[in-house]
C-alpha angles and dihedrals in degrees: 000000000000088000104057079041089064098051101047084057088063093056108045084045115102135276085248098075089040099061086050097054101055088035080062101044091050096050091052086040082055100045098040088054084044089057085044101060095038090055097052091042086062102053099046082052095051090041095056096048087054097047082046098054092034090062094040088057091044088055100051093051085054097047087050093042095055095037088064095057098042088049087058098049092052102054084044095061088040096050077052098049101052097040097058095037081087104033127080134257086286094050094051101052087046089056088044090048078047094049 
């Protein structure tokens, strides 16, 4: 019975509290979507610097990493080259096996 009590006194109330009360609702509705979204804009932000620097790092470690092997090749068909310019036909064909 308190219950239905309460409730009619809602709404014999004025419009007055009425109007108050769904002023206030939609302000905390409002505010609660606005916290929302920033929240969400944030982390998309903060996800996507971290994808960004992830992969810059990433990128860097592969460049290192291929840089290495290439480096060596390099100064393995130098160090060829050079030995079997002066060398005969016998020469030659052992630094290519070696190659």
């Amino acid at each position: 019975m308190n219950g239905v009590k309460n409730k009619i006194w809602f709404l014999r109330e004025g419009l007055f509290a009425k109007y108050v009360i769904s002023l206030v609702g939609l302000v905390v509705f409002v505010l609660a979507v606005n916290g929302a979204l920033e929240t969400w804009i944030s982390y998309r932000a903060t996800r996507t610097t971290l994808t960004d620097a992830m992969s810059e790092k990433a990128g860097d470690d592969r460049t290192a990493e291929s840089s290495s092997p290439i480096s060596e090749l390099e100064r393995q068909i130098k160090w060829v080259t050079r030995a079997s310019a002066a060398g005969a036909l016998v020469q030659h064909h052992a630094d290519d096996v070696q190659l």
